[in-house]
N, C-alpha and C positions, 0 to 999 in steps of 0.2 A: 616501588615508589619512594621508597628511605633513600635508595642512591639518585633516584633522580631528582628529589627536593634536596640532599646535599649538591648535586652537582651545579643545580639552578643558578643563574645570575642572579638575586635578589638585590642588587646594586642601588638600581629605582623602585624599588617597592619598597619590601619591607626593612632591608639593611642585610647585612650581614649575619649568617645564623645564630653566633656568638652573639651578637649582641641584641638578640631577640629577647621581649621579655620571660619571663622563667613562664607565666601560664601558656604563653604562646609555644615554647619549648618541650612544659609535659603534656599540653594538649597532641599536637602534633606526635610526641613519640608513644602515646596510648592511639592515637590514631594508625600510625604505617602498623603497629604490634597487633591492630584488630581483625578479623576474617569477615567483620561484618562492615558493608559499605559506609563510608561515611566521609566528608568533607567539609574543610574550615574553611571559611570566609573569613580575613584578618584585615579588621583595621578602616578607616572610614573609606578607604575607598573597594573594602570586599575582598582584599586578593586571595586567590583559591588555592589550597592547598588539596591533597587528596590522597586516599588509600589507594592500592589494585585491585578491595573490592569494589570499590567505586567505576573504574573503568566500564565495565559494560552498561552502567547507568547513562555514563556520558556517550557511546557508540565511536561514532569519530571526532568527535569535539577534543578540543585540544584546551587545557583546563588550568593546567599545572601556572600560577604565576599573574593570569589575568583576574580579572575582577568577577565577580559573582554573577553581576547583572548583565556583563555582557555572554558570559558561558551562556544563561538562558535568559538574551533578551527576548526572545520569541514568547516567553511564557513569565516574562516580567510585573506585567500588568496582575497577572493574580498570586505569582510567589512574591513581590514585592514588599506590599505591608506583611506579610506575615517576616519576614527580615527582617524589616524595622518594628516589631514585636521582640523579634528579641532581641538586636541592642536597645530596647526600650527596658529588660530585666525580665520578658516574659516568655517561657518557650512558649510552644505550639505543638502538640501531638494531632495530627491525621490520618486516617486510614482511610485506602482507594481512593487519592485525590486523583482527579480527573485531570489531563492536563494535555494541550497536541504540541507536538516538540519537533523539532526537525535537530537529528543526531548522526543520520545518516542521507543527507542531500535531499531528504522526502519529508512533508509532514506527515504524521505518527499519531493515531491516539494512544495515552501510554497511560496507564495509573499507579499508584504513590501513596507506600504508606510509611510517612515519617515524624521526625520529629526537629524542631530547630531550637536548640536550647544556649541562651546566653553562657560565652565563656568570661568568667571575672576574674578580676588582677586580687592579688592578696589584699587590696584594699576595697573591694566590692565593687570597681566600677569596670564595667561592661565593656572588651574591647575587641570582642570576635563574636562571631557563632558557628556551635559546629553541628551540623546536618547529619545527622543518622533516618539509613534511608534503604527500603528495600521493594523493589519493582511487585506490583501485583497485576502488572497487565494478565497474564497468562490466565491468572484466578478471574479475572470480573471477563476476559473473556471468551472461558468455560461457561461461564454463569450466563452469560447473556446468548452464546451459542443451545446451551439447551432452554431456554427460554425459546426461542428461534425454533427451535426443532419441534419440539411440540406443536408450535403452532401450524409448520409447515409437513409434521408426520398425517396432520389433518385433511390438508387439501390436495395431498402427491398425489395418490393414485387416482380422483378426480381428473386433478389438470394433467398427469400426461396421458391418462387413454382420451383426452379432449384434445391434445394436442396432436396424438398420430393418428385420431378421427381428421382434423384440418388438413395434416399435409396426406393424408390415404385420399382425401377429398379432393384436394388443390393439385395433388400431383396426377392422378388420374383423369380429370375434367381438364385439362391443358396440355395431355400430354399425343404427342401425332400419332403413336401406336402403343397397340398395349405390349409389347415390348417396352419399348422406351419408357412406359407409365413404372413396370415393374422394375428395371433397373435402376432407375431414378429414384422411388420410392425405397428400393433397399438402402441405397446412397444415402439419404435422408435419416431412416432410423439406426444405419450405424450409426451415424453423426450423433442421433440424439444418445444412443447408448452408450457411446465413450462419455460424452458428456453426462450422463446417468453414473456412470462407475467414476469420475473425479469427486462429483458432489456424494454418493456413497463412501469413498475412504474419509470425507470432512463430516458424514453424521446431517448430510444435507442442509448445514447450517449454510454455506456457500462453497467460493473452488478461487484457489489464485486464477492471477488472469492468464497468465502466463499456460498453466497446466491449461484451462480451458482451448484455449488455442492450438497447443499442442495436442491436443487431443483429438479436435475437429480434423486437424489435418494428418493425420496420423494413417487413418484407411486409405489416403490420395498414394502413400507410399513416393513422395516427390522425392528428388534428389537431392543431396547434401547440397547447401549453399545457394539454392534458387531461390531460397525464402529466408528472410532473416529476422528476428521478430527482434525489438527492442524496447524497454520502457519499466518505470517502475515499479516495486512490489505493491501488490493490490487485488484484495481479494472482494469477488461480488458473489452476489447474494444468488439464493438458486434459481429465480426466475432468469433473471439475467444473463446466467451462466448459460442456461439450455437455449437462448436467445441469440447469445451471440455464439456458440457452438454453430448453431443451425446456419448462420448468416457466414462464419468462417468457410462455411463447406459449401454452401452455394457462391462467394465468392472463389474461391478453390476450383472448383467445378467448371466455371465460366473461364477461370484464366485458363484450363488444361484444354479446355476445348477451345474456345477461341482467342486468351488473352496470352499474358506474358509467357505463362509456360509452355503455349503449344508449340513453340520452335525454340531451338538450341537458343545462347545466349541473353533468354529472356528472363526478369529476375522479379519477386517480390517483398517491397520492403513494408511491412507491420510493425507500426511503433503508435506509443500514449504515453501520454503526460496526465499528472494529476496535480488537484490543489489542496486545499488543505478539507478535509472530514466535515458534512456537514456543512458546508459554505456556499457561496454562491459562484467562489473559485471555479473552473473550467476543468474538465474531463472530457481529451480528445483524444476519438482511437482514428488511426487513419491507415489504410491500406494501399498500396502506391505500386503500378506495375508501370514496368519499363522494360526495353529491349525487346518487344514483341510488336504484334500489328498494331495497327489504330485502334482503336476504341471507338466503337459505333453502339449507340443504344439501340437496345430489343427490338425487335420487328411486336412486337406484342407482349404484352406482360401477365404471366402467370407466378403460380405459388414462388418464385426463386424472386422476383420486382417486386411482389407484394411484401415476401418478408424483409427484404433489403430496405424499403421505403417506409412502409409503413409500421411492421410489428415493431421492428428496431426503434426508430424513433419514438412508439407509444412505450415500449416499455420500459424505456430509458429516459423518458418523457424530455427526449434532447431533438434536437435538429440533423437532419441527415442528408449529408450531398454527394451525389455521385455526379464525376465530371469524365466527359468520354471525350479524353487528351489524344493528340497524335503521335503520344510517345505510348500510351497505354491507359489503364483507366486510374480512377483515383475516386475511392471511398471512404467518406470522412463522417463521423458520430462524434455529437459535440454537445454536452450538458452539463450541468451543473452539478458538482461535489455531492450534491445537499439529494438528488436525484438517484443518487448509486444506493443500492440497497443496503452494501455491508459497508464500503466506503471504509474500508478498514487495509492502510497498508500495510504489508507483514515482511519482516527483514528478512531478505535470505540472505544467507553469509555464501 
């Protein structure tokens, strides 16, 4: 970062580096000389300077030269007065500031423990501030994951022998032989035990969405490229996980046997969007087959229509539509940020 604030245009900002004032100067070269993250704000209108500890703070934000409030307009409204705190002559020390950022093209809950302390000229007045600053997301959540755990080492072995009580139930009372009961019902608890062994490597606190889905379809053993999953990092809670596991594999199920999959060039696309943690923003998953027969709804509905309709939607507490297209079918789950249990997305590099 030393050669890239030399290399910098500073033309329209702050001037030329020579002719920068001297605190601005030894601010800056105790700042690129430090290992611990930190960044200046210079000048009334903010412009940002920065270390390459600072980097992973900003993800892919591009920092070096613009203004402060625009680096993080997103989270303005609450780091704001405390900025003008300290060109006002008063730092601010915080630990675990709570804060949702978008760094990487998703909103993020991240937390923050810093400090913003006025930089002064050899005459006492106030004309920068430099930000020392170090990321505590991983610690608060640790902290709130075993918080999480506890509660839910309580009711696991409860809710799942109640759960493969329902589908031993559901799959047997709907099914036209007890062959097909039995097959079908294996089909099911594999389903739920990949999904079992994701949420055990995470300590049951939750499971990315991504692994969840991979996982449900995993025993299908489908071919490279007939399914394509796409969407951002986002981890759900464990109910949720073994919900849409189960719902992955009976969609699965349906396409092998009658939908996209069950003839050559038939393909399936799985993708979701998310909004921001907690909010009233939209969380949509949608499943999309194409290249295969029509899509004709059930002659009748058993455990596979009930949980696709019903459990899904109750326990996502969202809205769910299945549309049976002439191109293929199309399954869509659709609720609220504030609805997702862990709502928490998680960067994969």
């Amino acid at each position: 970062m030393a050669a890239a604030i030399a290399a910098h245009d500073w033309t329209t900002t702050l001037g030329p580096p020579e002719s920068w004032p001297a605190a601005l100067r030894v601010a800056v070269g105790m700042m690129v000389n430090s290992h611990f993250p930190k960044c200046i704000a210079w000048g009334p209108d903010l412009i940002t300077l920065h270390n390459d500890a600072f980097r992973p703070i900003l993800g892919d934000k591009q920092a070096l030269g613009r203004p402060f409030s625009e680096v993080w307009a997103e989270v303005w409204q609450q780091i704001g007065p405390l900025v003008e705190k300290a060109f006002a002559g008063e730092a601010t020390f915080i630990e675990d500031f709570p804060l949702v950022i978008d760094r990487y093209g998703y909103p993020e809950r991240a937390w923050f423990t810093f400090c913003y302390s006025p930089i002064r000229d050899e005459n006492g007045a106030v004309l920068g501030m430099i930000d020392t600053v170090v990321e505590t997301t991983a610690k608060m959540q640790s902290e709130r994951n075993s918080r999480l755990l506890n509660a839910e080492l309580a009711h696991r072995m409860k809710n799942v022998l109640a759960m493969i009580g329902a589908i031993a139930n559901q799959t047997f009372r709907s099914a036209n032989s007890l062959d097909e009961a039995q097959a079908t019902f294996g089909e099911r608890v594999a389903a739920l035990g990949e999904a079992h062994t994701i949420l055990t490597q995470s300590s049951w606190s939750g499971a990315p969405i991504r692994a969840v889905i991979e996982g449900a379809l995993a025993p299908h053993r489908i071919a490279e490229g007939r399914i394509v999953i796409s969407g951002p990092a986002l981890e759900l809670g464990a109910k949720q996980s073994l919900t849409l596991a189960l719902a992955i594999n009976e969609l699965a199920t349906n396409a092998i046997k009658y939908g996209a999959l069950s003839c050559d060039g038939g393909q399936v696309a799985i993708g979701w969007g998310i909004g921001a943690p907690d909010s009233e923003e939209r969380f949509v998953f949608g499943w999309d087959e194409s290249g295969g027969p029509p899509a004709s709804a059930p002659t009748r509905k058993g455990f596979g229509s009930r949980l696709l309709e019903r459990v899904v939607a109750q326990d996502f507490q969202g809205k769910v539509t299945l549309d049976y297209r002439s191109v293929g079918l199309r399954y869509e789950l659709e609720t609220a940020m504030a609805a997702i249990a862990n709502a928490e997305p998680v960067h994969s590099s």
